[in-house]
Every structure is written in structure tokens, then in C-alpha cells.
C-alpha positions, 0 to 999 in steps of 0.5 A: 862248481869250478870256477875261472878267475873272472866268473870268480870275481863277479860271484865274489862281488855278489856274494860281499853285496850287503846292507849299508854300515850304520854310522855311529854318533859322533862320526863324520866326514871330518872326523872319520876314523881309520880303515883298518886292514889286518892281513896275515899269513900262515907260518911266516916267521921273522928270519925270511925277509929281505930287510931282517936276515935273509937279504936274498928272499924277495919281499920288496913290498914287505920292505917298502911296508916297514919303510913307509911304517913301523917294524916290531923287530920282536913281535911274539906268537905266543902260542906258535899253533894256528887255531890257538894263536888266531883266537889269541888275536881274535878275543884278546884273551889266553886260551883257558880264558875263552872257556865258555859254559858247557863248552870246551876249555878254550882253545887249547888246540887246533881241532876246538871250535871259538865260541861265538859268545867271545866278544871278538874284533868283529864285534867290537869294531862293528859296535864302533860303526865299521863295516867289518869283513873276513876274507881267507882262512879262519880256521877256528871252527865253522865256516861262517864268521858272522856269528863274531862280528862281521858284515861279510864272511868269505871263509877259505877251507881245504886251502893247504892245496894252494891251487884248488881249495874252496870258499863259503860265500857271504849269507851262507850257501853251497861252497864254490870249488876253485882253481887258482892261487888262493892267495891271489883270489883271496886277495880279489875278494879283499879288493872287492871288499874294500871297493865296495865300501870305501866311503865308509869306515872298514875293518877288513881281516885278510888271511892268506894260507901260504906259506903254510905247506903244501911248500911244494905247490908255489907259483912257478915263477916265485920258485924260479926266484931260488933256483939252487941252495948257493941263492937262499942260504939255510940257518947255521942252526941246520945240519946241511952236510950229508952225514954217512948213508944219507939218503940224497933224495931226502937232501934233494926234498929238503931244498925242495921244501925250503925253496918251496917255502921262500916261493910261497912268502915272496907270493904272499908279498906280491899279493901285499903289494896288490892290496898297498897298491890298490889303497893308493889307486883309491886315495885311501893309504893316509887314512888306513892303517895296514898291518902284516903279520902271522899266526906262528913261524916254521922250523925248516929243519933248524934244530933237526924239526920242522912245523911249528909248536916250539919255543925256538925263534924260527917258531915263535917270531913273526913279522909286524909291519905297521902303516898309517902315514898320520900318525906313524913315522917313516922307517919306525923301528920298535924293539920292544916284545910285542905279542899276539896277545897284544895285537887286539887292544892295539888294533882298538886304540889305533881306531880310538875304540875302547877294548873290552875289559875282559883283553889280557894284552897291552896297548901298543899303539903308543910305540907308533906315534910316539915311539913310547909305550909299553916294555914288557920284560916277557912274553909267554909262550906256551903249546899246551895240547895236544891229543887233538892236534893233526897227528892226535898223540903222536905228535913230535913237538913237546908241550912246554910253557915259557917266557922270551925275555930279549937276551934269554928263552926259558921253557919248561916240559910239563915234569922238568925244565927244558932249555935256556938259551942266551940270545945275544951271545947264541943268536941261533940257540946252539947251546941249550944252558939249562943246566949251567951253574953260573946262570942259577939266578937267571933261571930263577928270575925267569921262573918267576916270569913264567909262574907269573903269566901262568896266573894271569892266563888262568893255566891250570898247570902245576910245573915241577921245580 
């Protein structure tokens, strides 16, 4: 049934109705640990905010989270796919090692199911004594996320329709057509959520859809923010001059599409800015950590591509702003490569849990009070499948491994080396120097990079030299 934005909220409320959170040993009112919540979007990358290249997209709450926290200016989606690269963030582990027992090889691809016998963050902080919740799109299979780990399930489906998508209400149930902004009655949800258990500790996943396409359908007063090109700028790394016989609606379709895009971020911060100013209302921002981020980036026509599942910055770099006024200092500013892979035992030791043995990432946390922790010289990078991909075999994107490594990208097709790029002299990647002589003993260090994370995520591919 359809429903309007108050009927909305009352069944949202009853539907995160649930039994009080067991407190653990340990826990009290002096020593209560932080709320987490974890929100992110999908196909967000680094390049469109206001405080990182592009000055004239609107994201003044995304700027007032880096100031007020930490802003990990190299924070990697290892695999620049949603489903992948969610349960990435969710397990802690690479893909081929979330392969189960008569199940599929891990997620390779967006149309696998995540096990429920993977230990997930749901799991672990629910372990540690927190009410744990998952507002939004999940796509990993299913539409019920308490199989792994969490109290309350409102999982979001058919959300590329941004205005009229549908919800799977906590407990099961017949999913709830609705019309509105999916981010913003997603944002309610999340509000709800916390209301409800704000004398407790909380762990609260929060996944808006937008600025994931359709980039057509923005909020009409976020797109009157970019109201001709001169106001939002392209990448020098997209062609903009109308080449002999260009088609001009296809011009006129770009801009819409780009425009559409930068709507829907600015929309997204909005709803940021909602929850930021909520966790203050309530008296609870010193004491919950909130992070921003997505699951991969988008191309927007840099390189003649669009979509995601290349080794490009515009694909593999995404936003991670970090706030917790106890223990991180204002304004914080880290370099260091920081991946999705890492995202899990970081959320642990922020919260003083213990992460499973079987995480292959890195703590980071380290970075946020003390301005030190690890410094990987890589990160890896991978789209490794994709018969099962929208668009089965036809699909443009190559499949590649690689590493990012600061100065340089490295990738490599399946049969033969692909592209190196020198991002401190290239920023923009314009000249691919895969076959420069001088830099042999550069592609030489960085295949051994990637031979080397290619044993520990259990990749069963054999690359040519």
C-alpha cells in the first residue's frame, strides 16, 4: 500500500518496536561505550565535495563533518561494485574468502547472496552488548538483515526509482510501497532508530541509494543548485568539446546526468545534516562516533566511461569523514590508504571490541586519536566477475587486479598488464605509462605488491607477466 510521509513514520516506529538490548558485563553508566552510526552512500566518490575538488557542489554538512572530525583523504573501495564491496565492509574479509560450504565463491558479484554464516558487524556489536540496527539498501541478497546481526531490519529494495521504492519492515511482513525521497524516509527510519534506543548503546547501519542513478530524478530544489555547466565544472579528464556529427542531445543528456548527480550528493548531505543535527538535539554527539562514506565512486564520463568497476581515482575513491569529539581532534586531516577492507576492525576498536581473527584489514583507529597508526604502502583493487553483473557478459568494464600505492596506480587484465599511472605528476590519469621503459623497476615493485595481496585474499588468479 502507498503510504504518505506521517502514516510512514508511525508504521516505521512500530515496525523498529523491539525487546530491550542485553547489557553485557562490564558495562555501565560510567563506562558506556560509544554509539556508532555508520552512514554511507551509494557511488559517491571523493572528487564531489565541497572541501576536496569541486568548491561549487553543495555539501556543507559533509564539510562541517571533516571539520568537527577526521577526513581520510585516501580511503579506497577496494572493489568499486556494490554488493562486493558492501560485504567487504560487512565481513572484514576479501571476497573469495567469504566462500562458505556448498555455497557460491564468496561475493564476487553483485547478483551472490552474503552467507548469514559469515560473522558480520551486526554480530559482533550485537555480541558486545549493542542494540544493533540496518536502515536502507542492503543489497547482499534477501531482504532481511537479521540473519546477520541486527535487532532491526528495515531493508530498502527497487530504491533506483528514488521517489517510489518500497521497505521490508522489522519482523518480517509484506513490504510497504512508498512515495517520497528514499533517502529522507530512510533518514526518518534512522531518526526513529535512535530515538528509540538512545539510553542504550547503538550500532545503527544507515545506506541511502542516491546518488546512485536514476541521476535524473533529484530533488528539484537540489538540482536548481547547478543551474548551467559554467556552475559545476567536468574533470579536465572529460571530453566536453562537441566533436564533428555530435549528437547535441547526447551533450544536453550528459549535463543532465552530471547535474543530476551532484542534486542527489547535495540531497544526501542534507539528510546528513538532519541526523548531525538530531545527535545534538539529543545530547548524544560526544559520545557517538559518526562516519560518512560509500561503497564505490562513479566515472561520469572521465575517460569516455561511466559506472563504476574501474581501477580510476573517480571510481575507486570515496569519501571517510569520522566524528567522535572524545577522542578525535578537530579538523584531523589523515593520508594514509585507508580501504574498505579496513573499515571493519576500525569500527571495532573504535567501540573497544575485539574483531574476529578471521578480518584481513587493519585497525585504523589509531589515526584518529593519535594521529598515528598503520601506513600501508597499497591497497588492492580488483572487479574480478562479471557473468553475473547487470548486463551478464556484455558488460563494458574490463575485469582487472591492482594496487593503488599514493604516487602510482598499477592494474592489470586478466592476459597482460593494463595501465600505470603517476598520480603526483597526472593527477588526473591522462597518460597511461604502461609501456615507459624508464619506470621498469616501478612496475616491477608494484607487481609484487599485487602478487602479494593476491595471496593473502585468497584470489585464485594466475596473472601473465
Amino acid at each position: 500500500m502507498e503510504t504518505d510521509r506521517r502514516t510512514f513514520l508511525q508504521k516505521s516506529a512500530v515496525a523498529l518496536a523491539g525487546a530491550p538490548a542485553v547489557f553485557r558485563p562490564g558495562t555501565s553508566a560510567g563506562s558506556r561505550p560509544p554509539n556508532i552510526v555508520f552512514a554511507f552512500s551509494d557511488e559517491h566518490r571523493w572528487q564531489s565535495m565541497s572541501f576536496t575538488e569541486l568548491p561549487q557542489v553543495h555539501t556543507p554538512n559533509m564539510a562541517r563533518l571533516a571539520a568537527e572530525g577526521a577526513h581520510f583523504t585516501h580511503c579506497i573501495s577496494n572493489y568499486p561494485v556494490c554488493s562486493p564491496c558492501r560485504a567487504i565492509m560487512m565481513t572484514g574479509r576479501w571476497p573469495y574468502r567469504q566462500k562458505m560450504r556448498d555455497a557460491a565463491p564468496g561475493m564476487i558479484d553483485n547478483a551472490y547472496a552474503l552467507s548469514p554464516a559469515q560473522v558480520t558487524l551486526g554480530h559482533v556489536f550485537r555480541q558486545a552488548g549493542y542494540r544493533t540496527g540496518y536502515v536502507g539498501k542492503w543489497h547482499m541478497g534477501g531482504t532481511r538483515a537479521e540473519p546477520f546481526g541486527f535487532d532491526d531490519s528495515m531493508i530498502w529494495t527497487h530504491t533506483n526509482n528514488h521517489w517510489q521504492s518500497r521497505y521490508h519492515p522489522s519482523g518480517g511482513g509484506p513490504a510497504m510501497e512508498t512515495k517520497g525521497y528514499n533517502a529522507t524516509l530512510m533518514t526518518d527510519q534512522a531518526l526513529e532508530f535512535i530515538d528509540r534506543n538512545r539510553d542504550r548503546p547503538f550500532f545503527l547501519m544507515l545506506s541511502w541509494n542516491p546518488p546512485h542513478s536514476d541521476f535524473l530524478d533529484a530533488p528539484e530544489d537540489k538540482q536548481l543548485l547547478y543551474r548551467n555547466a559554467g556552475t559545476l565544472p567536468y574533470r579536465p579528464n572529460v571530453q566536453t568539446t562537441n566533436r564533428a556529427g555530435a549528437n547535441s542531445r547526447r551533450v544536453s543528456r550528459r549535463w543532465a546526468v552530471y547535474r543530476g548527480y551532484h542534486a542527489h550528493v547535495s540531497a544526501v548531505d542534507a539528510e546528513l545534516g538532519r541526523l548531525l543535527d538530531r545527535l545534538d538535539e539529543w545530547k548524544l554527539a560526544e559520545n557517538t562516533v559518526v562516519v560518512y562514506t560509500s561503497d564505490h565512486g562513479s566515472m561520469l564520463g572521465s575517460h569516455n566511461v561511466g559506472g563504476k568497476r574501474q581501477p580510476y581515482e573517480e571510481s575507486i575513491r570515496v569519501p571517510f569523514l569520522v566524528r567522535w569529539p572524545r577522542r578525535t581532534p578537530a579538523g584531523r586531516r589523515l593520508e594514509a590508504l585507508f580501504g574498505a577492507i579496513d573499515i571493519f576492525p576500525t569500527l571495532c576498536a573504535l567501540a573497544g571490541i575485539e574483531p574476529p581473527a578471521a578480518c584481513d584489514g587493519q585497525d585504523f583507529s589509531g589515526w584518529l586519536s593519535s594521529g598515528r597508526g598503520p601506513s600501508p604502502e597499497s591497497q588492492f583493487i580488483m572487479h574480478i566477475a562479471k557473468e553475473h553483473a547487470s548486463g551478464g557478459l556484455r558488460h563494458p568494464a574490463p575485469l582487472f587486479r591492482g594496487v593503488t600505492a599514493g604516487r602510482w596506480t598499477y592494474a592489470h587484465y586478466p592476459g597482460r598488464p593494463w595501465c600505470l599511472f603517476d598520480n603526483r605528476k597526472d593527477p588526473y590519469q591522462l597518460e597511461n605509462r604502461i609501456d615507459d621503459a624508464t619506470l621498469s623497476a616501478v612496475r616491477l615493485r608494484l607487481r609484487g605488491m599485487l602478487d602479494q595481496w593476491l595471496r593473502r585474499a585468497d584470489d585464485p588468479i594466475r596473472l601473465q607477466r
